[in-house]
C-alpha positions in Angstrom: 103.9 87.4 96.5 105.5 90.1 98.7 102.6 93.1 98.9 104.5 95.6 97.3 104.4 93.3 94.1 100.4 94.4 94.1 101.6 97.1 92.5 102.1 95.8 89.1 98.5 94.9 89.2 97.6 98.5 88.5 96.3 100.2 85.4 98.2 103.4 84.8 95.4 105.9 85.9 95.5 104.2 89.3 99.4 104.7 89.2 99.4 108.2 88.4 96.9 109.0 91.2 99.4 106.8 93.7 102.7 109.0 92.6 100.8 111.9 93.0 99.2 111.4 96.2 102.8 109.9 97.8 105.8 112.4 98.9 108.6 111.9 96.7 110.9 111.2 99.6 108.2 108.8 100.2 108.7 106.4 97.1 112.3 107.1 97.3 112.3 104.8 100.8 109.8 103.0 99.2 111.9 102.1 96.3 115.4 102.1 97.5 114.9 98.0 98.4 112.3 97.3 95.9 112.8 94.8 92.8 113.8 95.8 89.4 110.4 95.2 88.2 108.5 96.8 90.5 111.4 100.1 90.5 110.5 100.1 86.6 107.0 99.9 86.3 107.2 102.9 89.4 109.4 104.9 86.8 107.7 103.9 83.4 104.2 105.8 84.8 105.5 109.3 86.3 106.9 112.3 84.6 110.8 111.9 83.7 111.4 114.8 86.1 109.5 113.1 88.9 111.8 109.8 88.1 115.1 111.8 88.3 114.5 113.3 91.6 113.4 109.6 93.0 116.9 108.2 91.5 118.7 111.1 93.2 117.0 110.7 96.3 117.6 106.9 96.4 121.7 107.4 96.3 121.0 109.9 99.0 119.4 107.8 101.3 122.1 105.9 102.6 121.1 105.4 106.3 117.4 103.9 105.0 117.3 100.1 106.0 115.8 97.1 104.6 112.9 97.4 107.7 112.4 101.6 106.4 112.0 100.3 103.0 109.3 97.9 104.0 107.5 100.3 106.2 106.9 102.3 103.7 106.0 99.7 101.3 103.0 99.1 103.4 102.2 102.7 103.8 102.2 103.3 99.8 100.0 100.1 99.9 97.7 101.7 102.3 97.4 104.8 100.2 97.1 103.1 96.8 94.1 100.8 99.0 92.2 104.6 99.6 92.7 105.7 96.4 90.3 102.4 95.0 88.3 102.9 97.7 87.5 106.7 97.9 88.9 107.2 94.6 91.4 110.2 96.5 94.2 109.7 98.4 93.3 110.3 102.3 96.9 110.8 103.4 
């Protein structure tokens, strides 16, 4: 299981807290080499507005790698990991 896939693990509360506490630039990285399932279940829990910018920022980011994409997996991982903990986002 790749660790972004922890993601579909989470109840929706939890998911709304994450795409609230992470930049929207953020996800967009994020996202940009994620799977289908995972991009979905990103864009089936935030506000259609919220999912519009992300999809515009992905075509934007055309210099983003594989490696960026990852990065920031692991960072939004980290983040969703505070928010169970301390029930905020410490970022």
């Amino acid at each position: 299981m790749k660790v972004f896939s922890a993601i579909l693990l989470e109840g929706t509360k939890t998911m709304f807290s994450l795409i609230e506490c992470v930049p929207m630039t953020d996800l967009a990285i994020a996202l940009k080499f994620a799977e289908d399932d995972i991009k979905t279940y990103f864009y089936d829990n935030m506000p259609t507005h919220k999912k519009k910018i992300i999809i515009d920022l992905i075509k934007e980011l055309d210099q983003i790698t594989i490696d960026d994409s990852i990065k920031m997996q692991h960072e939004i991982i980290a983040s969703l990991n505070d928010i169970k903990k301390e029930g905020m986002c410490l970022n």
